[in-house]
C-alpha angles and dihedrals in degrees: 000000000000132000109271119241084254091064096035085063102057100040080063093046080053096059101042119121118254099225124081116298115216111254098237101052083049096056084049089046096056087039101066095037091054091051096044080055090061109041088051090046092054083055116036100029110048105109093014089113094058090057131064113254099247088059089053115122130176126232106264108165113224114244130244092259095042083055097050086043090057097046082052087063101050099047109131090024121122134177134044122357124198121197124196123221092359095193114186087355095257102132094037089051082055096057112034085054083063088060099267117137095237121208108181116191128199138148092216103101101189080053087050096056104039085055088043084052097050094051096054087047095056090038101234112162122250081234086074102023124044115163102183125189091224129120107249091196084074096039129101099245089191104107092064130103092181132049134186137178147163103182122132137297087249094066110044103090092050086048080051096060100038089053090045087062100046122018123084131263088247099053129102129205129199129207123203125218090337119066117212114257115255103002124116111230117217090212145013136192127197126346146240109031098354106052128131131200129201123209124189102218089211093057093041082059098040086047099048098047086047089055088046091043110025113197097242 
């Protein structure tokens, strides 16, 4: 993901010159730092404090061709579609215009309601589109059929997990960017950055029982 505000900072306290900086370019300095800090902060921390920090993900909004990777994916797929960590609203709007019923969670709440706020602009229905302020590491899954995300790396094998217990055989679940451990995907579009990855619920199960019980 990218370099938190913290890093960013003293990399520039590293490549400062040594000799004296004017104070006036300094004030301005410190201005704009302080307010890129802020700005950052009203974004990326709301909600940290309720999840442990190994769960913790930045906001990190999905590009245009991740989004068209995903919806790909996704093509002769119908019901009720979940996504994980839904940010300014983008991927759920994309699919809910292909005729899925869209939930997006995420804990931001300034995120929440600027997604709540588009939609309502663009007067799609609540029926289609849902963006709720909840933590989905503490919420039954089991009532989706689809399943995006685009997390971290960190945190996929614990999503893995969580999704293995809960979701339906039928269901398929796509990763953006950062494939689940361990799990063989049934598809994949693009590549790099934007790559996407499928996964079938019911052969990542069959999969991982047959490398825990291998027909001999």
């Amino acid at each position: 993901m990218e370099d938190s505000i913290e890093m960013i900072l003293q990399d520039y306290g590293r490549v400062l010159p040594t000799s004296r900086p004017h104070p006036v370019l300094s004030a301005c300095t410190g201005a704009l730092l302080t307010g890129f800090y802020g700005l950052w902060s009203l974004f990326v921390m709301p909600g940290f404090r309720k999840i442990p920090w190994n769960l913790k993900v930045p906001y990190l909004p999905s590009s245009k061709v991740q989004t068209l990777n995903t919806m790909k994916l996704l093509e002769g797929r119908t019901g009720h579609l979940v996504d994980l960590g839904s940010g300014d609203g983008r991927l759920v709007f994309a699919a809910s215009s292909a005729g899925f019923r869209c939930t997006g969670f995420e804990i931001n709440s300034i995120l929440v309601a600027y997604a709540r706020s588009k939609a309502l602009w663009a007067g799609v229905p609540s029926s289609q589109a849902t963006f709720v302020k909840k933590d989905f590491w503490k919420t039954d899954l089991s009532t989706y059929n689809n399943v995006t995300a685009f997390l971290a790396p960190g945190v996929m094998g614990v999503l893995g997990e969580k999704l293995l217990r809960e979701l339906p055989d039928d269901a398929l679940v796509i990763a953006c960017r950062f494939p689940f451990p361990n799990w063989p995907h049934r598809s994949s579009v693009g590549s790099g950055l934007d790559q996407t990855f499928a996964y079938d619920i019911g052969s990542v199960r069959s999969h991982l029982r047959n490398v825990v019980n291998p027909v001999v």
